[in-house]
N, C-alpha and C positions, 0 to 999 in steps of 0.2 A: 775574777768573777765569771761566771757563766750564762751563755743564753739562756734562757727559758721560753719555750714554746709551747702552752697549752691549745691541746685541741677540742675544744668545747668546753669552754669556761665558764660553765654552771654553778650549782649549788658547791659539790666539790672542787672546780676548779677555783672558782672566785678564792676560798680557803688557802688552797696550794699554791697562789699566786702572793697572798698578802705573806704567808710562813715565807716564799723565797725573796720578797724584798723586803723582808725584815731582817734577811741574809746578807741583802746587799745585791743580790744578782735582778740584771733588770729581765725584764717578764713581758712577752708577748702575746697576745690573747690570741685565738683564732675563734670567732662566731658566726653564726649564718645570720640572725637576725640586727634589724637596725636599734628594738627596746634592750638589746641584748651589748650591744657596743654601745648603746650610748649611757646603761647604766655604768659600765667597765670605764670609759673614758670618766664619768665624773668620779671614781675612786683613783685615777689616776695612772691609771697603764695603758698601755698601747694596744691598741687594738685592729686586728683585721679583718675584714667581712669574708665569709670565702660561703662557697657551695659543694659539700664532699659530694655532692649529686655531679656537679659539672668540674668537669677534668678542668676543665678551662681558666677558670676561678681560682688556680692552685698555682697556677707556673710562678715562680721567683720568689716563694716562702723565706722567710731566714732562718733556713736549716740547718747550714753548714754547721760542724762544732756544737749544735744546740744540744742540751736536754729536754727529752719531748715527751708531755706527757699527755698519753690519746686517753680521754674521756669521752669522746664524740660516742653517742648511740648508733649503733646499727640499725637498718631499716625497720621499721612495726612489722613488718609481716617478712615472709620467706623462712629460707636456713642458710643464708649464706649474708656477708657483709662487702657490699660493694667498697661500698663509703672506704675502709681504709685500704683498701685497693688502688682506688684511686687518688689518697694521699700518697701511699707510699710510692707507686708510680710516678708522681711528681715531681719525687727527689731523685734531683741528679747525682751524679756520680762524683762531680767535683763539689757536690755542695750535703755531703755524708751527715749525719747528726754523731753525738758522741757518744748518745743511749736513747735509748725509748722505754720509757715505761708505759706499760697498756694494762690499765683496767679491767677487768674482767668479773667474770661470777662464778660463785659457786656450785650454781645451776648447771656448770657443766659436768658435773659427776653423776647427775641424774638422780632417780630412787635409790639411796644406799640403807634403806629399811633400819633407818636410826643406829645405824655403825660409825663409829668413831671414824673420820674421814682426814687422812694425810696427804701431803702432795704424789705419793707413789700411787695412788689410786688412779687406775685410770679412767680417763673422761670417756661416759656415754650417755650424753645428754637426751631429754626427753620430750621438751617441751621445745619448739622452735625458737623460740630466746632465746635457751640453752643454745640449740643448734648455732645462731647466727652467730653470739659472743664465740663457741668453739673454732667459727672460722675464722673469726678476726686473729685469734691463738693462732690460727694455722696459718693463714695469709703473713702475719708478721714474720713467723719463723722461717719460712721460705725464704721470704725477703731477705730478714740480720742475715740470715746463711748466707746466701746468694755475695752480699755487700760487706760480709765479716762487719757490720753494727752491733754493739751489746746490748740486749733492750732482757728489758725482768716485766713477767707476768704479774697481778696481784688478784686472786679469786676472790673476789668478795661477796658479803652474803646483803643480807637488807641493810642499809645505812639509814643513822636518825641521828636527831642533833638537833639544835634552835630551829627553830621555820619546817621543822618537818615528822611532826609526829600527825597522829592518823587525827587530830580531831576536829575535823569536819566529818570523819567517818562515825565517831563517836556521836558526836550531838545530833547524827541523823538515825542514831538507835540502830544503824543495820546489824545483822546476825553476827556472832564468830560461831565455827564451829564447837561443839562441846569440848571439853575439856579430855576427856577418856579416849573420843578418837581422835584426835588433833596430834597431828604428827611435830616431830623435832622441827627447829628452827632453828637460826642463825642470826646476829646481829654484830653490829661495829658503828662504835659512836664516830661522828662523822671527824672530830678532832685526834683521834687516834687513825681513823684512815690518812688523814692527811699526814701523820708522824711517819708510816708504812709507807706512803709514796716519798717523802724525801729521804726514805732511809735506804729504798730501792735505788734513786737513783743516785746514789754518793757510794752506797756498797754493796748490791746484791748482785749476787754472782750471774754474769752473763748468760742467758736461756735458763736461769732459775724462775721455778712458779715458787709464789706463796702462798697460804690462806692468811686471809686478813679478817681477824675475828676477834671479840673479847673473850674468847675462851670459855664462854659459859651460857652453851646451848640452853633455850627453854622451848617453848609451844609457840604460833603464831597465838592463841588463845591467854596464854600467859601476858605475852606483850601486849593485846589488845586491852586487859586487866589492869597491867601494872600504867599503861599510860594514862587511863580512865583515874586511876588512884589519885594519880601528880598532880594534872590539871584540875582534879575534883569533879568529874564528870562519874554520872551512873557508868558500872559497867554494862558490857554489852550482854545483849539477850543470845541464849546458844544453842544452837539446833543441832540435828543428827547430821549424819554426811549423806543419808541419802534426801535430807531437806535442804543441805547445802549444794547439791549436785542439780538441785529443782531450781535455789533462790541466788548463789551464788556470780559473780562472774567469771566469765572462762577464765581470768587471768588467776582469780583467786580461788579458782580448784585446778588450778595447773600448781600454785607453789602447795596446796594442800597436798597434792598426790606425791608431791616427795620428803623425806625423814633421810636426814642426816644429822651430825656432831661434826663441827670443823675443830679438826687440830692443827693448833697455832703455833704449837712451839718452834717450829721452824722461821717463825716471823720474830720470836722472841730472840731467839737463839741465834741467827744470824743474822737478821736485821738489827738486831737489838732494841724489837722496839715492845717494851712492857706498857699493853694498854693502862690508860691516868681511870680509864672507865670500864675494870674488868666485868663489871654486871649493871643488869639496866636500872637498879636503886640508882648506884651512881652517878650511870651517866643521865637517865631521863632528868634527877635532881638538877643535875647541872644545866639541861637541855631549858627548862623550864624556868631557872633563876637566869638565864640569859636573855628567855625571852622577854621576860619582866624588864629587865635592865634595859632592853633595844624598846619595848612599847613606852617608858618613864624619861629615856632618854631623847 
């Protein structure tokens, strides 16, 4: 069996933890908050408080031999990522890990003006989220170099799944953009991401990036539609982009101003991992009779 060591054991890690002791490998959490370890501890894992802000907070992890997989956010603001700076500094040199897998986004490719988008593209991210994830890319790779570690990239684009589709967004009627100008988008049901992080780290080639996508780009406006449909809520009301540029939030004319298509096959093809949810019929379906199941249950 193997260590496991999640670093920010959220919405996704909570997932990636319960898939690898279902394996049999035992799993160690790392969180900064107290509601955050004490939910972890009553599902039954271990768990440890740490602070990627304070160096200090880090010394004596159980890294040696681990598989580690950084989920932790980068700081809200700036273009740079402290935070895994000061994990990876941490680790000693007799206490190596035996992979790292790091999460990431697809945001770092920037505006690709709704171009089919593969791992040979190079990253020139646009929006400082972009930026900050591109350094944590960069910050690691220095590092595995430096310490010969194998760790695998995985670009991903918006994740949804039970507990996370937009509709608080929905029942409060805010705007999507129209349909006509609404650029490409990206999605990955959160149960096929998690398939992509255990397939990275059991077999994805050492300093390989993946996209990690259902392979079947639509609109942010599509998705704000087809979730409205599931749940049975009105769809939303749609404005022009220079009344979204007025009514809007920064964050959500920052994903508006970029149009791409991820291609995936490289996650199929050598991860081998065929999303269960290659389009959002599917997966919101499933998204939605889950949540019924956990509200009955």
């Amino acid at each position: 069996m193997s260590q496991i060591l999640i670093v920010g054991c959220g919405y996704l890690g909570r997932r990636v933890a319960r898939r690898e002791r279902e394996q049999g490998n035992p799993v160690v959490a790392l969180v900064r908050s107290a509601e955050s370890a004490t939910g972890l501890q009553a599902c039954g894992l271990e768990v440890l408080r740490v602070d990627l802000d304070d160096v200090r907070s880090l010394a004596g992890l159980p890294t040696q031999n681990a598989v580690i997989y950084y989920f932790a956010p980068p700081p809200s603001s700036g273009r740079s990522d402290p935070r895994i700076s000061h994990f990876l500094s941490a680790i000693g040199t007799d206490a190596l890990p035996a992979r790292v897998v790091l999460v990431s986004t697809s945001g770092v490719y920037g505006d690709c003006h709704g171009e089919w988008v593969d791992e040979s593209r190079p990253a020139r991210p646009d929006a400082d989220r972009a930026h900050r994830r591109f350094d944590a890319e960069t910050r690691l790779r220095r590092w595995a170099g430096e310490y010969a570690v194998p760790f695998v990239i995985l670009r991903v684009p918006g994740i949804y799944g039970p507990g996370r589709l937009p509709v608080e967004r929905l029942t409060r009627r805010l705007p999507v953009l129209r349909e006509a100008e609404s650029p490409w988008s990206n999605r990955v049901h959160v149960d096929d991401l998690v398939s992509a992080c255990l397939a990275a780290a059991r077999h994805g080639a050492s300093g390989a990036v993946y996209n990690v996508s259902d392979g079947h780009p639509s609109t942010m406006t599509d998705y704000f539609n087809q979730v409205a449909d599931a749940v049975g809520l009105p769809r939303p009301p749609q404005i022009t982009m220079a009344e979204a540029r007025a009514q809007l939030s920064e964050g959500m004319r920052s994903y508006l101003a970029e149009s791409k298509r991820l291609d995936n096959r490289r996650m199929r093809e050598e991860l081998g991992v065929e999303p269960q949810y290659p389009d959002l019929a599917r997966g919101l379906a499933a998204s939605v009779a889950a949540e019924g199941e956990e509200a009955s249950g």
